[in-house]
TORTOR-935862 format. One line per 3 residues: number of its first residue (from 1); their letters; for each residue x, y, z of C-alpha. Coordinates in nm, 4 decimals. Layout:
BEGIN
NUM	A	X/Y/Z; ...
***
This chain:
BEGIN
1	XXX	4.1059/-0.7418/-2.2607; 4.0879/-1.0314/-2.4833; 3.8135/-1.1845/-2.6524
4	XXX	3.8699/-1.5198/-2.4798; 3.6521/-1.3730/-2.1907; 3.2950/-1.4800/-2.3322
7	XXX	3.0204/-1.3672/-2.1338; 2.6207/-1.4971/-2.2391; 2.3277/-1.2511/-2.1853
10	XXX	1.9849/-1.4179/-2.1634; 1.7456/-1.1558/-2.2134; 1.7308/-0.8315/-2.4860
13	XXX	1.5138/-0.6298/-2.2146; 1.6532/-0.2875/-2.1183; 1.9006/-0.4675/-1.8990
16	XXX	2.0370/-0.6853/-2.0734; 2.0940/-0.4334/-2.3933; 2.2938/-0.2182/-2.1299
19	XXX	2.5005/-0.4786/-2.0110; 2.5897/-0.5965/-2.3428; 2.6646/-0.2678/-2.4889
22	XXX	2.9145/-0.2178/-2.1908; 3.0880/-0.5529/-2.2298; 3.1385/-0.5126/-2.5495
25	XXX	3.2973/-0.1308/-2.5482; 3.5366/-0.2930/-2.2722; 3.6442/-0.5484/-2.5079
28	XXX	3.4334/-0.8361/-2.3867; 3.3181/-1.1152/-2.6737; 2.9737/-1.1410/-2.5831
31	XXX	2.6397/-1.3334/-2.7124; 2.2977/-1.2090/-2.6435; 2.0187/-1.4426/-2.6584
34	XXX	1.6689/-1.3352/-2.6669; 1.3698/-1.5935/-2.7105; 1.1328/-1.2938/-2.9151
37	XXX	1.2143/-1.2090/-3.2475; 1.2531/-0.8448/-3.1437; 1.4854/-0.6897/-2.8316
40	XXX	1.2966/-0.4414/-2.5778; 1.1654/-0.6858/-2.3470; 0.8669/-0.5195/-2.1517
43	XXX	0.9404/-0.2170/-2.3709; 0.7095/-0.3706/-2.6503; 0.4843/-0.2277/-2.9472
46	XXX	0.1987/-0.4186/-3.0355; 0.0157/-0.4124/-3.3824; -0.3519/-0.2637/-3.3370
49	XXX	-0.6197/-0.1264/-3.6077; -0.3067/-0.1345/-3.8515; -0.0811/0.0721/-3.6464
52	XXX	0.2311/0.0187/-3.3891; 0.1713/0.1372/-3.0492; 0.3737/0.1106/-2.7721
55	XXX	0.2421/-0.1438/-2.4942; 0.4506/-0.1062/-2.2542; 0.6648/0.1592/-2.0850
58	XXX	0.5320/0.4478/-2.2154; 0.7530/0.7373/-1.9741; 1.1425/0.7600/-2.0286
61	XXX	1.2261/0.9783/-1.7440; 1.5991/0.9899/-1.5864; 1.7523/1.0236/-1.9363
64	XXX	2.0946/1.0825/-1.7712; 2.1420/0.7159/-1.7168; 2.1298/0.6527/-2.1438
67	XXX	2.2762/0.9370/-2.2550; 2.5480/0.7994/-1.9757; 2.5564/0.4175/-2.0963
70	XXX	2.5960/0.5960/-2.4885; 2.8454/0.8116/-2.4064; 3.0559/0.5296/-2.2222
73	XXX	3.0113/0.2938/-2.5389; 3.1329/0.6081/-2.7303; 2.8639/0.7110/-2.8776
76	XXX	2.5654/0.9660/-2.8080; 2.2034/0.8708/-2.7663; 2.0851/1.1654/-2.9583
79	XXX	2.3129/1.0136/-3.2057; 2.0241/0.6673/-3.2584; 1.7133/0.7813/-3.1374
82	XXX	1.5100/1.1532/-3.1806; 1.3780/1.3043/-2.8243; 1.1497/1.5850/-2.7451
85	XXX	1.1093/1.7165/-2.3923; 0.7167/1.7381/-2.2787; 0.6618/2.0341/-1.9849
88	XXX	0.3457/1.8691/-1.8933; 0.3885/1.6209/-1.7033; -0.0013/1.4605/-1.7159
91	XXX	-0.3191/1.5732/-1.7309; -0.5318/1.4417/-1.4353; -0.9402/1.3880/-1.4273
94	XXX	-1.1964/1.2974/-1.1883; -1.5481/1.2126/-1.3439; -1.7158/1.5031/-1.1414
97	XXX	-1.5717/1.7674/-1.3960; -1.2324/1.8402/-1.3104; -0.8646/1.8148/-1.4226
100	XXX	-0.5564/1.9145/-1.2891; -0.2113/1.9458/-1.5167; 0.1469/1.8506/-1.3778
103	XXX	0.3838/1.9886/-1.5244; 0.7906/2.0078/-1.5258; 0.8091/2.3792/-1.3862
106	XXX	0.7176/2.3979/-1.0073; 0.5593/2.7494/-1.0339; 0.3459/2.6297/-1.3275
109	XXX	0.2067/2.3243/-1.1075; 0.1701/2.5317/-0.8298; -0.0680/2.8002/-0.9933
112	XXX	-0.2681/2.4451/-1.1333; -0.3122/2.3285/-0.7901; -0.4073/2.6495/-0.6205
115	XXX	-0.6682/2.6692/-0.8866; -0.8137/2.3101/-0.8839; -0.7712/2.3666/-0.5013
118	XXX	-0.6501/2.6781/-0.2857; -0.3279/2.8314/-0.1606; -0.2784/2.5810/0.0950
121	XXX	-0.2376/2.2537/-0.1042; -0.0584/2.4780/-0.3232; 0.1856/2.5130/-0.0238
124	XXX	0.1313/2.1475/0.0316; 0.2954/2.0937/-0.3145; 0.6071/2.2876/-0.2591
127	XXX	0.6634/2.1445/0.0224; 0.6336/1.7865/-0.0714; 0.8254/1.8357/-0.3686
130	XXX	1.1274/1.9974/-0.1826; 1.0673/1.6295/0.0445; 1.0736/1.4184/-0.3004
133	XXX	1.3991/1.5753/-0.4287; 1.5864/1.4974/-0.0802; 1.4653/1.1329/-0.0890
136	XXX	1.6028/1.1811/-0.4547; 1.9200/1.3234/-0.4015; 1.9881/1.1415/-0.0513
139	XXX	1.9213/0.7795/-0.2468; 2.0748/0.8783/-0.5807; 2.4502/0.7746/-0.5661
142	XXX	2.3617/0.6305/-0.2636; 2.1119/0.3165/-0.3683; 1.9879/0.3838/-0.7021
145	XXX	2.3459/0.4184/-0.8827; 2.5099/0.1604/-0.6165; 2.5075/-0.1699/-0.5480
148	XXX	2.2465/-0.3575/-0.3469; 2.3264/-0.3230/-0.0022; 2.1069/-0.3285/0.3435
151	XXX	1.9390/-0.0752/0.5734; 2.2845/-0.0728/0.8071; 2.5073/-0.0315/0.4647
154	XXX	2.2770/0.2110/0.3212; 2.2551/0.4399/0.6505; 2.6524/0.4242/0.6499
157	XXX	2.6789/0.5086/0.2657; 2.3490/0.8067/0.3480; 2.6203/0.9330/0.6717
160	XXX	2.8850/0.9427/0.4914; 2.7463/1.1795/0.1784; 2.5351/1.4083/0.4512
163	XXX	2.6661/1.3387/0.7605; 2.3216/1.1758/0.9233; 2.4061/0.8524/0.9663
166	XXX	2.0530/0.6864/0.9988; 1.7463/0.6558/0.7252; 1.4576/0.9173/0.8997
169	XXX	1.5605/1.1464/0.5878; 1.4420/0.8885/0.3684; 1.1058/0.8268/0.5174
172	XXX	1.0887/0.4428/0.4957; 0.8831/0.4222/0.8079; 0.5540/0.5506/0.7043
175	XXX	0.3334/0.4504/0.4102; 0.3373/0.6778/0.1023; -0.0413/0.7573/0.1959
178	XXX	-0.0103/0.8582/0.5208; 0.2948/1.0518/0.4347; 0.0786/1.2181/0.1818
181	XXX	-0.1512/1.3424/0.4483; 0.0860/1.5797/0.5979; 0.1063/1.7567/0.2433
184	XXX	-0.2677/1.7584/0.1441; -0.6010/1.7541/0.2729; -0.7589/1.7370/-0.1150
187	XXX	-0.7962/1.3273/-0.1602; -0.7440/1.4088/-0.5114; -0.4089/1.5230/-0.4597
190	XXX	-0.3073/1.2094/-0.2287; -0.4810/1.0268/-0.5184; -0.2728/1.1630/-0.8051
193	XXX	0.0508/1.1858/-0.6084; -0.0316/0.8105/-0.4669; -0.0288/0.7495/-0.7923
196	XXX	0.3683/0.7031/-0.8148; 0.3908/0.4353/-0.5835; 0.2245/0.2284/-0.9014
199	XXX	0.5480/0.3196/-1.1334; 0.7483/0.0262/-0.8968; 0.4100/-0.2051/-0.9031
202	XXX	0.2370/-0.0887/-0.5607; -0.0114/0.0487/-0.3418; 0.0337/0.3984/-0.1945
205	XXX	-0.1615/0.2270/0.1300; 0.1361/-0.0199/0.1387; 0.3831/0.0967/0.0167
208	XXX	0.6792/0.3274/0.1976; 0.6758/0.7047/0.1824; 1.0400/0.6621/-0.0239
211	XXX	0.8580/0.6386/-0.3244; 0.7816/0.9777/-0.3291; 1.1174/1.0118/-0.5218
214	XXX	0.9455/0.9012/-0.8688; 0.7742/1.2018/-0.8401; 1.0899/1.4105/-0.8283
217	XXX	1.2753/1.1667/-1.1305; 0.9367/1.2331/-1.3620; 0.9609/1.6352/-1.2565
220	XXX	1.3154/1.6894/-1.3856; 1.1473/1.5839/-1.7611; 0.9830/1.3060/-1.9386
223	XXX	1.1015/1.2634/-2.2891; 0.9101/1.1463/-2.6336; 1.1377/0.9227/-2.8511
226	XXX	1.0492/0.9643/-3.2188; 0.8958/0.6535/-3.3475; 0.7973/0.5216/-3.0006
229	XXX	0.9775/0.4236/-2.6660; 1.0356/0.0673/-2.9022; 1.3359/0.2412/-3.1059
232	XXX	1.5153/0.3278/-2.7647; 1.5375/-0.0675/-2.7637; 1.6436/-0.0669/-3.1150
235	XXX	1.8801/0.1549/-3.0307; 2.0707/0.0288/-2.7570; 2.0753/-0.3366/-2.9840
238	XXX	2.1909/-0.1250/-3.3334; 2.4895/0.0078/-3.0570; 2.5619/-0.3425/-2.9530
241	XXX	2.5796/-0.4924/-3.2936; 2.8312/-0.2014/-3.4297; 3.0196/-0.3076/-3.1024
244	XXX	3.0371/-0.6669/-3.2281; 2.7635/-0.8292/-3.0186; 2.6220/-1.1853/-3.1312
247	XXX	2.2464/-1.1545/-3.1351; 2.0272/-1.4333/-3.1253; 1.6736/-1.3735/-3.1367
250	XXX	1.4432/-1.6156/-3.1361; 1.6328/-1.8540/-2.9188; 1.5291/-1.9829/-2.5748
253	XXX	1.7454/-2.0565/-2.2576; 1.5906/-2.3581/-2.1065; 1.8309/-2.4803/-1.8374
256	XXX	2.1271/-2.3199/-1.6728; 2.4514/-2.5014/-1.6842; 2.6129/-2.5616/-1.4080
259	XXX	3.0126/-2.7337/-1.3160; 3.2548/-2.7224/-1.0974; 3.0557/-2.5301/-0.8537
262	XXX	2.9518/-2.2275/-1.0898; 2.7710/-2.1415/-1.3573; 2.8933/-2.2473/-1.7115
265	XXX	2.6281/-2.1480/-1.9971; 2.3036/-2.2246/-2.1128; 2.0771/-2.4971/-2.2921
268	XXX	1.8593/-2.3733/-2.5599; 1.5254/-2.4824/-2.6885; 1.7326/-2.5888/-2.9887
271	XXX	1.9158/-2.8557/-2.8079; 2.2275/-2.6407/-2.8247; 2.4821/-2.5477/-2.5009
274	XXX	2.6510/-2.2291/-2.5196; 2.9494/-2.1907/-2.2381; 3.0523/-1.8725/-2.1188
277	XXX	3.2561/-1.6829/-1.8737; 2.9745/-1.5306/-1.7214; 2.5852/-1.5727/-1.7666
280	XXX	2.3471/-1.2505/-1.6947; 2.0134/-1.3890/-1.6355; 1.7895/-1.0381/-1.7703
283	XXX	1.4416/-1.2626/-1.7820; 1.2624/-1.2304/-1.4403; 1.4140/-1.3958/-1.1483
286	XXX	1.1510/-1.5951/-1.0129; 1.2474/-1.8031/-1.3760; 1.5518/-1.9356/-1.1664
289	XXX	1.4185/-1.9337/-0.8283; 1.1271/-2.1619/-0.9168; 1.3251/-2.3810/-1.0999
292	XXX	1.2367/-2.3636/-1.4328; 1.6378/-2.3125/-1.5125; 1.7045/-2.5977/-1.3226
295	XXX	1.7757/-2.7174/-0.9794; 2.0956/-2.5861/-0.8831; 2.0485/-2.2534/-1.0316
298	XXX	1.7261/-2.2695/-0.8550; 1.9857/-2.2804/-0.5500; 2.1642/-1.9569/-0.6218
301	XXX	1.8870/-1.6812/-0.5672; 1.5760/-1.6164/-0.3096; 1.1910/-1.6930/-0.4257
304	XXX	0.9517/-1.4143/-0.4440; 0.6202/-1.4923/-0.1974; 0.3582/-1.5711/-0.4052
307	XXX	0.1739/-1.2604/-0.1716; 0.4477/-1.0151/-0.2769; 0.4318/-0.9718/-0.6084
310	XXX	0.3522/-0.6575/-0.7901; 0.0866/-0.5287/-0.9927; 0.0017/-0.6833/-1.3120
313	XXX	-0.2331/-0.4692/-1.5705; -0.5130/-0.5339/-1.8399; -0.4569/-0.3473/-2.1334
316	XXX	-0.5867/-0.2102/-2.4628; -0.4136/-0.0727/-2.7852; -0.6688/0.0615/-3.0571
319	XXX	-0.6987/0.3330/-3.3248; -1.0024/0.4880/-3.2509; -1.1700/0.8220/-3.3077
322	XXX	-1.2021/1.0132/-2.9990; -1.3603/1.3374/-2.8745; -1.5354/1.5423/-2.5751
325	XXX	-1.1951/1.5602/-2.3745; -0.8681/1.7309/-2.4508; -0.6363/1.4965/-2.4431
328	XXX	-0.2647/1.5170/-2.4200; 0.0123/1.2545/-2.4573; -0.0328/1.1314/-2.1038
331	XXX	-0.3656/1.1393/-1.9125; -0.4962/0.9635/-1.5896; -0.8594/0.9397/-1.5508
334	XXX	-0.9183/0.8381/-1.1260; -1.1570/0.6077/-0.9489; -1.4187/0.7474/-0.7184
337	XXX	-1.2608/0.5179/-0.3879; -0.8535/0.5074/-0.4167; -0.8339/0.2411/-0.1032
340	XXX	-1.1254/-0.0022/-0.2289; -0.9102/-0.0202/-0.5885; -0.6057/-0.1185/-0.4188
343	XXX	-0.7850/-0.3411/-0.1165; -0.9389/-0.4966/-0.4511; -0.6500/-0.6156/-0.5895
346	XXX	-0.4050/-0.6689/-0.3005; -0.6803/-0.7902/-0.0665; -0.9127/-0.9893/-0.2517
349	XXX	-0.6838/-1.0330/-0.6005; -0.9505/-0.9421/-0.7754; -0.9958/-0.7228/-1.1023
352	XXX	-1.0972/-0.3116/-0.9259; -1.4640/-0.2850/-0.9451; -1.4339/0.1137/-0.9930
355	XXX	-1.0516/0.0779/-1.1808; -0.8615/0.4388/-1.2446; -0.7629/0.4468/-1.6120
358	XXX	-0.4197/0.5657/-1.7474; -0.4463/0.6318/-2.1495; -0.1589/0.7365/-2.3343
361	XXX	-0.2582/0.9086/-2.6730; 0.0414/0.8431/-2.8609; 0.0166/1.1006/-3.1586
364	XXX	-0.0068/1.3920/-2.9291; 0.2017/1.5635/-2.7387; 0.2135/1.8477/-2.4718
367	XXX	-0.1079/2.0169/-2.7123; -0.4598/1.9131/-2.6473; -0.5501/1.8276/-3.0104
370	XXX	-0.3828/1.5613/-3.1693; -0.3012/1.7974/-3.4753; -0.2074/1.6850/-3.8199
373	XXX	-0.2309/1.3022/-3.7107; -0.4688/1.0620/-3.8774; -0.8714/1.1126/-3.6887
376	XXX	-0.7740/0.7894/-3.5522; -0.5366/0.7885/-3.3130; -0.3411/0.5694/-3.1609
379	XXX	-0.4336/0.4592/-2.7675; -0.2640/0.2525/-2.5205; -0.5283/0.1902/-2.1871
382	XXX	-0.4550/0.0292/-1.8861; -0.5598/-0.0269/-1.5412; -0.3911/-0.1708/-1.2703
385	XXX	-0.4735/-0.6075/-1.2054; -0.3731/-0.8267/-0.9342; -0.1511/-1.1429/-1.0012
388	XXX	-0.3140/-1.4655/-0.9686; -0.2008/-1.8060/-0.9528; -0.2077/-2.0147/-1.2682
391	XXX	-0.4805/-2.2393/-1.1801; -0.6998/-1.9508/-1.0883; -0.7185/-1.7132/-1.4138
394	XXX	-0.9565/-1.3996/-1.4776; -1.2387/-1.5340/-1.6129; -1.4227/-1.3444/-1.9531
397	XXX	-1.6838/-1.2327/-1.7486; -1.4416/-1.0473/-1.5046; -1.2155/-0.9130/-1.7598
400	XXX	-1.5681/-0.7608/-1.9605; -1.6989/-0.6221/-1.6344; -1.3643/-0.4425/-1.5518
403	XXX	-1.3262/-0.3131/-1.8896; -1.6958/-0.1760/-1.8740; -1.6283/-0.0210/-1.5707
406	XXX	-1.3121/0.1959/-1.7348; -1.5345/0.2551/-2.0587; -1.7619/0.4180/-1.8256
409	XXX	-1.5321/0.6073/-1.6129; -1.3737/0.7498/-1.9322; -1.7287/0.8529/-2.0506
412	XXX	-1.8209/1.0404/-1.7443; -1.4904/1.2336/-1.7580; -1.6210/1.3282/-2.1108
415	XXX	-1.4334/1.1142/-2.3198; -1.5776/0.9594/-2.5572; -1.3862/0.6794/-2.7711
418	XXX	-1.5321/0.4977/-3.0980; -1.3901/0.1576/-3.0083; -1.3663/-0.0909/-3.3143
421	XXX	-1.4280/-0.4642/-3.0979; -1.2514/-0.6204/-3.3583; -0.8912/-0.4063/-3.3907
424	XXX	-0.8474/-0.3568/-3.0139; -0.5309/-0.5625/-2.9369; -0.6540/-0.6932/-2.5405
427	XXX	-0.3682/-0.8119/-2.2955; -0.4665/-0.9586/-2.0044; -0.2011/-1.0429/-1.6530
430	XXX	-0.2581/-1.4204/-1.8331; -0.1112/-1.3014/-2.1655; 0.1469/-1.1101/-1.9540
433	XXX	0.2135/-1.4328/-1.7916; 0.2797/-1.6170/-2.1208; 0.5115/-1.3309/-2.2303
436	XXX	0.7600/-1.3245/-1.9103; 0.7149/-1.6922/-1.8145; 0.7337/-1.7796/-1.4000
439	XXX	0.5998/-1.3894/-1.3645; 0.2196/-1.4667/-1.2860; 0.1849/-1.1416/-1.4678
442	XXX	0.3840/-0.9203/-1.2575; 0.5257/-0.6634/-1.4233; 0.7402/-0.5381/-1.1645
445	XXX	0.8750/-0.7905/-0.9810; 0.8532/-0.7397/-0.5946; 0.5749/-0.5169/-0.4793
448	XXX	0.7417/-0.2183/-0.2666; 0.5429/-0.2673/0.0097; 0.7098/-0.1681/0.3947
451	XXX	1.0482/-0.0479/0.4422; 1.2404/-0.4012/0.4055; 1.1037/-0.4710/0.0455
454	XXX	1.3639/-0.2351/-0.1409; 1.6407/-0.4504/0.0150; 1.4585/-0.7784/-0.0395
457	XXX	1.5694/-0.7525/-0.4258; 1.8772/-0.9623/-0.5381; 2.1409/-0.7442/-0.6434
460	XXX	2.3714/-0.8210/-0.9474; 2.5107/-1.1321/-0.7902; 2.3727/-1.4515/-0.7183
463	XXX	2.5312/-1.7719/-0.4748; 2.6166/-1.9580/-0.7740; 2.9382/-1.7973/-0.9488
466	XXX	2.9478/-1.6920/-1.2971; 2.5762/-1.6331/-1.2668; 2.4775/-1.2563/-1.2419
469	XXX	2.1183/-1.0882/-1.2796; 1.9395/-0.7679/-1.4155; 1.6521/-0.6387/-1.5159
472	XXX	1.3307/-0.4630/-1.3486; 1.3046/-0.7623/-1.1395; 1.6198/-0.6867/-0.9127
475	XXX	1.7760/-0.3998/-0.7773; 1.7413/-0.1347/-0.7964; 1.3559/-0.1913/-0.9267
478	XXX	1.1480/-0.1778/-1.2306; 1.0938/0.1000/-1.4769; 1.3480/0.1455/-1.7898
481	XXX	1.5943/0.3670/-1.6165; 1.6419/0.1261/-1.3223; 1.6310/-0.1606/-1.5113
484	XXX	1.9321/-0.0101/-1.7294; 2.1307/0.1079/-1.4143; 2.0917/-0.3190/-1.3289
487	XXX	2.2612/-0.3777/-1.6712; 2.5380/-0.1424/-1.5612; 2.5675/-0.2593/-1.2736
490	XXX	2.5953/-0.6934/-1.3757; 2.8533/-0.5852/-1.6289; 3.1085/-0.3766/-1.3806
493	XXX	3.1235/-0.6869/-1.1663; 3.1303/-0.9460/-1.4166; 3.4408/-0.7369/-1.6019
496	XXX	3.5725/-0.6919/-1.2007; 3.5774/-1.0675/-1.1589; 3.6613/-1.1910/-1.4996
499	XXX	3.9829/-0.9146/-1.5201; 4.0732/-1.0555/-1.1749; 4.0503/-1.4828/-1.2235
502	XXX	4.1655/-1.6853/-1.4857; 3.8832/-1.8851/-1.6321; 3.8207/-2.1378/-1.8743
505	XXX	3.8100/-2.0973/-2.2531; 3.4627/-2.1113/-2.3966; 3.3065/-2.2954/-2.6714
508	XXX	2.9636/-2.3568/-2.8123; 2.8335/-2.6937/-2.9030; 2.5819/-2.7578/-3.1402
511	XXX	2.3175/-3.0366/-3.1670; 2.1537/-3.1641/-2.8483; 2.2499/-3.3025/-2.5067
514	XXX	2.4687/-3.5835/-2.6112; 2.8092/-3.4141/-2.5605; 2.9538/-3.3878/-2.2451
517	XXX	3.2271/-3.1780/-2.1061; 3.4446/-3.1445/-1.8068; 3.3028/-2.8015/-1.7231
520	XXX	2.9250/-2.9223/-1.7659; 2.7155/-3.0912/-1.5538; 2.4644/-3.2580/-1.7813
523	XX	2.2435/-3.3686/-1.4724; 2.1523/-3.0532/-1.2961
***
């Protein structure tokens, strides 16, 4: 490979980071632009009372697909970042007194449920975990690893590993809720194991029993990276600078360049083009379909329904004393009505009157007390919001009333947290908006909801060549570990079609719009 194959990577999310990392081991010259000063994308840390806490994915599950994308780079994740296993999964509260702990070991979360509940949703429990790890293992190498394909193309690829050629195994025909039902009669089981369907952005009412895989990926181990999940991002871009990748933070693609019928580089909010080989798009993809890229890369991908987006979330980071409940690293405290949250925010787009509150102390781990760490610890809340359209925001009084309501809920669970007003760091689906522009505040993309929407997803190509996509956004979904399998997957077919066409040399050209080219089409 020579490094006259340039190939541009808008977007230092988890994606794009993989992509570039790959590229580059494979010999590939390759320039990574990111508009923030910082790489991680979603996977952000926020500044809050003085201290850095993570604010966005807050679970590395799957760890198999880094320690893979290190190892192919040659190198070795435990080689850039520190890890520490957690056995419990989450601890899980309902505000009439009790709590239920997950954990990694089946046996162990089968003698929690039997005493929260009895021997029979204990049974319930084996049972639908043996279901969640044949979803898991039938969709693996299948969907997840693999390229995007439909339901006819997935049943041949499911035949062909088990010899069943058709999807019933999967259970895409039945909403995760309902699906629940055969497994448990407690609604506070079907509301904690609903819960997954929220990891991809939906409702367990909507969304298809398939999901129940998540709870499979998290039960094979969740991981703590020393310093916060923000220095797995750091990694992957430390890798791809000692690979020779060209980082540009702080830079802005504003328009997609298109000649000759394909995709030819970007325009930057400096007035600069930068030609390539190959563009990977790893911002969301509704930034091309609704134009903002421009019209004929506008063209080369499908819109996203306005009605079929995912969840967004309201957040808060703080330092704060806490006490009254023993808190671990991750806890879930539920609403009192599962299916008037989610009508609430799918239904009516509104805020949940009665929200369920995830709060992830970040200076403990699988212990209840947080230890040696300062008395105040660091806290990332959030509840689950609807996207809205951009004339319609939240309004103050709506975001105060929902963030009473959690307060509350957290209180009558029994914890009680000192909140300082003025060093809680709020983020709001608007702010989430502003920080992944054309989003609304989705933070997943596509909602999951019926059996089509996994295949609704672009894949790693687009109609328009030289442009390719990843991210959380596109298959095969949203969460870190899928959104780096995307990366993996844009860079083996952009180095399978630049290895296999001769293309034309690159170049980058400085200082506006006023040179033109004969691979550039200054008009679209």
């Amino acid at each position: 490979m020579t490094a006259e194959r340039r190939v541009l990577i808008v977007g230092a999310g988890m994606g794009g980071l993989t992509a570039a990392v790959l590229l580059a081991a494979r010999g590939f010259e390759v320039i990574l632009l990111e508009m923030r000063g910082e790489p991680g994308g979603k996977m952000r840390e926020v500044e809050a009372g003085g201290r850095l806490i993570d604010a966005g994915p807050t679970v590395l599950t799957m760890l198999w697909v880094f320690e893979q994308i290190f190892e192919d780079a040659g190198s070795s994740l435990t080689a850039h970042v520190g890890l520490s296993r957690i056995e419990r999964l989450a601890r899980h509260a309902w505000a009439n007194g009790s709590h239920l702990d997950l954990y990694s070991d089946i046996e162990q979360s089968v003698d929690a449920i039997g005493r929260l509940a009895d021997a029979h949703e204990a049974n319930g429990y084996r049972r639908f975990s043996k279901q969640a790890q044949i979803i898991y293992e039938t969709l693996r190498d299948t969907f997840i690893c693999a390229s995007r394909t439909g339901p006819f193309g997935l049943s041949a690829r499911v035949g062909r590993l088990s010899g069943i050629p058709d999807l019933l195994r999967i259970a895409p025909f039945t909403t995760f809720w309902r699906a629940l039902g055969d497994y448990f009669s407690d609604p506070r089981l079907r509301q904690l194991f609903g819960r997954y369907a929220t990891y991809c952005g939906s409702s367990p009412f909507l969304a298809p029993a398939t999901l129940m895989l998540v709870a499979h990926a998290e039960r094979q181990g969740v991981w703590l990276v020393d310093g916060g999940m923000a220095r797995l991002a750091r990694a992957f871009c430390n890798l791809a600078r000692s690979l020779g990748v060209e980082r540009r933070f702080g830079q802005r693609a504003t328009r997609i360049l298109v000649g000759n019928g394909r995709a030819t580089g970007v325009e930057t909010d400096e007035g600069e083009r930068i030609t390539a080989d190959a563009i990977i798009w790893n911002g969301d993809v509704s930034a091309i379909a609704d134009g903002s890229l421009g019209p004929a890369a506008a063209r080369a991908v499908g819109a996203t329904p306005p009605g079929e987006r995912s969840l967004s979330a309201l957040t808060w980071a703080m330092a704060a004393r806490t006490g009254g409940f023993p808190l671990m690293r991750h806890n879930v405290f539920f609403s009192r009505d599962y299916r008037a949250e989610f009508d609430d925010i799918f239904q009516r787009s509104h805020l949940p009157g009665a929200p369920t509150v995830y709060v992830c102390a970040q200076d403990r781990g699988d212990a209840d007390s947080p230890g040696g760490h300062p008395a105040r610890e660091r806290l990332f809340c959030l509840v689950n919001a609807p996207t809205r359209p951009p004339n319609q925001p939240l309004t103050e009084a709506e975001l105060q009333s929902c963030e009473q309501a959690a307060f509350r809920l957290l209180e009558r669970c029994g914890l009680r947290i000192d909140r300082d007003q003025d060093s809680i760091r709020r983020t709001t689906p608007e702010d989430f908006a502003r920080l992944y522009p054309s989003t609304r505040g989705a933070l997943y993309g596509r909602a999951t909801h019926g059996w089509r929407a996994s295949f609704a997803r672009e894949g790693s190509t687009t109609k328009l060549p030289g442009l390719y996509l990843a991210g959380g956004s596109v298959h095969p979904g949203p969460g870190a570990p899928m959104a780096a399998l995307s990366g993996r997957q844009a860079a083996s077919r952009v180095a399978q079609d630049l290895v296999s066409t001769r293309t034309w040399s690159p170049g980058v050209t400085p200082g506006g719009t006023s040179t033109r080219s004969a691979t550039i089409d200054s008009s679209v």
